[in-house]
C-alpha positions as CSV (number, residue, x, y, z in Angstrom):
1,X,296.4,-50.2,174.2
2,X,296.6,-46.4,174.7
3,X,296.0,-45.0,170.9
4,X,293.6,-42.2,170.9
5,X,292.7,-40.0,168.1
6,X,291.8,-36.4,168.7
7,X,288.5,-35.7,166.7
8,X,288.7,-32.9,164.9
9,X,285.9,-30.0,165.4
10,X,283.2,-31.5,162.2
11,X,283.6,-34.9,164.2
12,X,282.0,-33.2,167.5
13,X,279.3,-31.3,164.4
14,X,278.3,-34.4,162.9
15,X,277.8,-36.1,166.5
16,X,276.2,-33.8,168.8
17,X,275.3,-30.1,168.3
18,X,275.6,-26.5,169.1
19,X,273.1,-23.9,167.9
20,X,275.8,-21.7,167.3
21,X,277.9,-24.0,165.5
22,X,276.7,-27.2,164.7
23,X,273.9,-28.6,162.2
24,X,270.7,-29.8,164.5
25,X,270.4,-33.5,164.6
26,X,266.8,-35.1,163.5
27,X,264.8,-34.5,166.9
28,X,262.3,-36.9,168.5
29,X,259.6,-35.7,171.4
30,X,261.7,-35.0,174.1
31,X,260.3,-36.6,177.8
32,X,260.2,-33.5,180.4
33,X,263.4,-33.1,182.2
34,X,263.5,-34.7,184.9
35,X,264.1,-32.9,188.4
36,X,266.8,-34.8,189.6
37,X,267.4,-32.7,193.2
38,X,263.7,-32.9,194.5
39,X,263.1,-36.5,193.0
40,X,265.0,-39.9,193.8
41,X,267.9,-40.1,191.5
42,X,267.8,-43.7,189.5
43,X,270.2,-46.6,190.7
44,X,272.8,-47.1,188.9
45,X,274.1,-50.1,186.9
46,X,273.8,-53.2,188.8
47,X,276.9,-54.7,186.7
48,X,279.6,-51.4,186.4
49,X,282.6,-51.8,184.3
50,X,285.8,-53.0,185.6
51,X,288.4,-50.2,185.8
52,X,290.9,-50.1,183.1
53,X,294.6,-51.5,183.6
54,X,296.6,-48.7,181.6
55,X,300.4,-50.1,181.2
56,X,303.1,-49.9,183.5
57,X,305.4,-47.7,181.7
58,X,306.8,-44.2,181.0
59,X,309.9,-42.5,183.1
60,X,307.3,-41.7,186.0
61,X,305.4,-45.1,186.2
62,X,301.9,-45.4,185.2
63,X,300.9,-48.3,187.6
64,X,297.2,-47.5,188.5
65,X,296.4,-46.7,192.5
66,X,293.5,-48.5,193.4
67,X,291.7,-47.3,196.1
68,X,293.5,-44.6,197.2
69,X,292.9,-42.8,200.0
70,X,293.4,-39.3,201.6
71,X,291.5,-37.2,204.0
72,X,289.9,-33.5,203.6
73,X,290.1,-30.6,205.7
74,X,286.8,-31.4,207.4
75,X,288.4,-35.0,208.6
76,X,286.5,-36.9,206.0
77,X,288.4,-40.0,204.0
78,X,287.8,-39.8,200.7
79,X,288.7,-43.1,198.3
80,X,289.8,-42.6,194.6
81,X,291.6,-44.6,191.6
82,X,294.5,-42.6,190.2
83,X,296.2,-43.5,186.9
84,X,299.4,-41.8,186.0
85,X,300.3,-40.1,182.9
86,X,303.3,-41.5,183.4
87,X,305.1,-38.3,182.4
88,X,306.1,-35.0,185.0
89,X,304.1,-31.9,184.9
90,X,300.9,-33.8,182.8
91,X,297.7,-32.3,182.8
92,X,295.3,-33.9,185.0
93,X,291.4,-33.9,185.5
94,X,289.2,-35.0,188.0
95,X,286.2,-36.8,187.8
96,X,283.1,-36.2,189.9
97,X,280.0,-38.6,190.2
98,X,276.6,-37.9,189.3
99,X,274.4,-37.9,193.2
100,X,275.7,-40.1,196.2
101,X,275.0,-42.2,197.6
102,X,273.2,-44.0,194.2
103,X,276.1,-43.3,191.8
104,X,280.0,-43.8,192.9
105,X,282.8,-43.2,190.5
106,X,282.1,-46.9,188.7
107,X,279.7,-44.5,186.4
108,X,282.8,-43.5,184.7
109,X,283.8,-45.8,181.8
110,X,287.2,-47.3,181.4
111,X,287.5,-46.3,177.8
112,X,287.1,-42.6,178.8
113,X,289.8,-43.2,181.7
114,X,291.9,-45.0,179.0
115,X,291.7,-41.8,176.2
116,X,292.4,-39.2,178.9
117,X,295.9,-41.1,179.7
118,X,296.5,-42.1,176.0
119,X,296.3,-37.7,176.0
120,X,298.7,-37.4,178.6
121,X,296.5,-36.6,181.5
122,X,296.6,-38.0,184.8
123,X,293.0,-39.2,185.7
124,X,291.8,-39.2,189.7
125,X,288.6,-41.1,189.7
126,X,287.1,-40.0,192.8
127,X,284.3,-41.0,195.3
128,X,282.4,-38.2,196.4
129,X,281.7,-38.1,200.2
130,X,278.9,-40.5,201.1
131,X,279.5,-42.9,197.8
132,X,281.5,-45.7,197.1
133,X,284.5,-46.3,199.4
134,X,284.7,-42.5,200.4
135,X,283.2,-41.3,204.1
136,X,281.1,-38.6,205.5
137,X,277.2,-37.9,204.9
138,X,275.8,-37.9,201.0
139,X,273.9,-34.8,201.5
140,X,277.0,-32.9,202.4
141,X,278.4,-33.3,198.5
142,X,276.2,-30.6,197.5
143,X,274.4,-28.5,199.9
144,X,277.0,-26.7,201.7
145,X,280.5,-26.1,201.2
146,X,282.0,-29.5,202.0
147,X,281.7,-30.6,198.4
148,X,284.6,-28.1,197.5
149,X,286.5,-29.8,199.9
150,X,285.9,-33.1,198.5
151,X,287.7,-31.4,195.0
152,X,290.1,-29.8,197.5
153,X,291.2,-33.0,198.9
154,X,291.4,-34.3,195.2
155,X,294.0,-31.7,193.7
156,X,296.2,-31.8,196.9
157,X,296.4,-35.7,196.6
158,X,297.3,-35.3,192.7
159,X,300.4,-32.5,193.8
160,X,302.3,-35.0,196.1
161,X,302.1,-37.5,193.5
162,X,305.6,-38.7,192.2
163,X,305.1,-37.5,189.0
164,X,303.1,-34.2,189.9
165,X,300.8,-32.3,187.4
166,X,300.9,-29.0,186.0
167,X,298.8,-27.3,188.6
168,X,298.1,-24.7,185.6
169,X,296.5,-27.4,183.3
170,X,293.5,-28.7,185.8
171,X,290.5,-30.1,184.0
172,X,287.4,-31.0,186.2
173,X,284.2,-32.9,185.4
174,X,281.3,-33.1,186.9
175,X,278.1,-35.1,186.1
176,X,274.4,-34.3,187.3
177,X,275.0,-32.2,190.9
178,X,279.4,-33.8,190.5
179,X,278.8,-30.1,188.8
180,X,278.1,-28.7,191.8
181,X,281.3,-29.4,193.9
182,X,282.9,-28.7,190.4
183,X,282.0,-24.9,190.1
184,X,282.1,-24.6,193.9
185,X,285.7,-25.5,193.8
186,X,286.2,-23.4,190.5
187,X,284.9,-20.2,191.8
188,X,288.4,-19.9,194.3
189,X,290.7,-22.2,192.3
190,X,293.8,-20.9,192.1
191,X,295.3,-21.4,189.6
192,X,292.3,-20.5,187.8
193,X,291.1,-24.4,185.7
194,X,292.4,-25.4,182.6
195,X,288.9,-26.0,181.4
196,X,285.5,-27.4,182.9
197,X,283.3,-30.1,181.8
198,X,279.6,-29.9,183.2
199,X,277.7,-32.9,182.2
200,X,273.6,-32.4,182.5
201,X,273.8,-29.6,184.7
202,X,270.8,-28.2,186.1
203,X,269.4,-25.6,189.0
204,X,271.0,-27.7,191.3
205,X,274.9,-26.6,189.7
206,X,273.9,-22.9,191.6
207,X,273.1,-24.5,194.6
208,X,275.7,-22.6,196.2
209,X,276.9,-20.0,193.5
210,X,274.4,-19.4,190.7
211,X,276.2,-19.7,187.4
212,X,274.4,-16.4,186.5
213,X,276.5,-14.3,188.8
214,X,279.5,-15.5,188.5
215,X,280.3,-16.6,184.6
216,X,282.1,-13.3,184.3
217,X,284.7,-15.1,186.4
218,X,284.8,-17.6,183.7
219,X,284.9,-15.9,180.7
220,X,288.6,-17.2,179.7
221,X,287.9,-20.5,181.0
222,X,286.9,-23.2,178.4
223,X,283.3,-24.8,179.9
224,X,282.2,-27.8,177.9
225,X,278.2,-28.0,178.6
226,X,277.3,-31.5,177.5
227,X,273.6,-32.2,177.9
228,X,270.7,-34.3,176.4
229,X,267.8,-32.3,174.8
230,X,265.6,-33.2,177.6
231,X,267.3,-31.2,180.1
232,X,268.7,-28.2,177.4
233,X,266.5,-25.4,179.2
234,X,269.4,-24.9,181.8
235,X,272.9,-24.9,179.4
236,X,270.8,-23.0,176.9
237,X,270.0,-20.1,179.1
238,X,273.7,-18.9,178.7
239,X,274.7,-20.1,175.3
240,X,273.8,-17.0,173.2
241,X,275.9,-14.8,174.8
242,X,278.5,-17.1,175.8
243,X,282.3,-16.4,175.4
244,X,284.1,-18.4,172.3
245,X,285.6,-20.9,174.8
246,X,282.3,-22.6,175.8
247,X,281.1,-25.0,173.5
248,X,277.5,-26.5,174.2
249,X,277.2,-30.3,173.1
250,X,273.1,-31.0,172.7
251,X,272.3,-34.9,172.2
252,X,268.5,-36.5,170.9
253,X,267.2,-38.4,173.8
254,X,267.3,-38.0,178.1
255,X,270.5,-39.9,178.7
256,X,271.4,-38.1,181.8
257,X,275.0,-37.1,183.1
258,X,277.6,-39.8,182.8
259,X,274.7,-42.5,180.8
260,X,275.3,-40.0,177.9
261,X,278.7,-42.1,177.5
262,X,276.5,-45.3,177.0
263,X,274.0,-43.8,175.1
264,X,276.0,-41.5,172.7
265,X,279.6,-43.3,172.9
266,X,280.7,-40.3,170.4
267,X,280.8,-38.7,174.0
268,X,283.9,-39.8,175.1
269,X,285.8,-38.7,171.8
270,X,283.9,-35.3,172.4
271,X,285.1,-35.0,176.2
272,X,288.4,-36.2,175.5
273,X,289.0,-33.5,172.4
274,X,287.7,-30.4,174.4
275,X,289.9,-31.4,177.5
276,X,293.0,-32.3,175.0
277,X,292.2,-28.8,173.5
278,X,291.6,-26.4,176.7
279,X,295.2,-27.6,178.3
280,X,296.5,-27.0,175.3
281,X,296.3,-23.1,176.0
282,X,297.9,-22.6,178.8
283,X,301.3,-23.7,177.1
């Protein structure tokens, strides 16, 4: 069930592009991007997809945890899905919803969740305060600093696993404002991340650090930007003089955050690939 193969680079060119690197696909009239922080954020699928059921094998065990739960330093229980590489000192990433309470970490498809452990990662599919099963108020995700805790709560949880992670090969992704408690988190991670995946970010990623002030910090750290054309002013505002690390993925169409996966399935492959590729370097 778990077969995954890595794209090379011409797949992610002939998919989705960079202006650096990649051909421009045929374009269409963009709508205006939308403002997603002043304006009610669409409701999410009324039907999400079941989680995966990865098998139950490998010397550590890969049996999914189902509504797991664990608290943050603020007192707030958090509920997640973890699935298990099923092999010691993996990579892992953490996934991080697009605005609670109207998205929850169902957004996430199984086949992504089945790629990253086919690459060896252990996955934490996490609720962001206020959504899904997790506590605490919605608004606290991402205005504030509580939203770092969230991620905080996350990679402590993924250490006392049985079969812990490499601490030094730490992927995060965040969708819509999920980018928010991402680079909140990232700006004191230490270990500094593996890599970074910001799906549709947007003004509201520097809600608490602008991105302008502190990308120097991030210079050796490979940042995926994946975004549709309707919302490319943001990304595109640092791709020109962006470090080699950070590739920018521009799709045709508005698909926003994790609804890229639906409406450019190519996305997966392209996440997968970039994560696959950025723990690769700290070897």
């Amino acid at each position: 069930m778990f077969k995954l193969s890595l794209f090379a680079s011409a797949v992610l060119a002939a998919s989705c592009h960079s202006k650096t690197t990649t051909p421009e696909p045929a374009s269409t009239t963009a709508p205006a991007t939308p403002s997603l922080q002043t304006s009610a954020p669409e409701a999410p699928a009324k039907n999400p997809p079941k989680a995966p059921t990865p098998p139950y094998e490998g010397p550590c065990g890969r049996t999914p945890l189902r509504n797991a739960t664990f608290k943050t330093d603020d007192d707030i229980t958090l509920q997640a899905d973890y699935y298990p590489s099923g092999k010691a000192k993996s990579p892992a990433i953490v996934l991080l919803h697009m605005i609670p309470p109207n998205w929850d970490r169902t957004s996430y498809p199984p086949r992504l969740i089945e790629q990253l452990v086919a690459a060896g990662f252990s996955v934490l599919n996490l609720d962001r305060r206020g959504a899904g099963g997790s506590g605490g108020k919605a608004v606290d995700a991402y205005v504030g600093d509580k939203g770092a805790l969230d991620v905080k709560a996350a990679v402590k949880f993924l250490g006392v696993q049985n079969c812990a992670y490499d601490a030094s090969k730490l992927v995060l992704v965040g969708a819509s404002n999920g980018t928010t408690s991402a680079l909140d988190y990232a700006v004191d991670a230490q270990p500094p991340l593996a890599g970074l995946v910001f799906m549709s970010p947007g003004p509201y990623t520097d809600k608490q650090h602008a991105f302008a002030k502190v990308k120097k910090q991030f210079a050796a750290t490979p940042i995926l930007f994946m975004f549709p054309d309707a919302e490319r002013e943001w990304p595109s505002a640092f791709q020109a003089a962006a470090p080699a690390g950070w590739k920018f993925l521009r799709f045709d169409g508005a698909a926003h955050g994790t609804k890229l996966f639906e409406a450019r399935p190519i996305s997966v492959e392209n996440l997968v690939t970039f994560a696959t590729a950025a723990v690769s370097q700290t070897n």
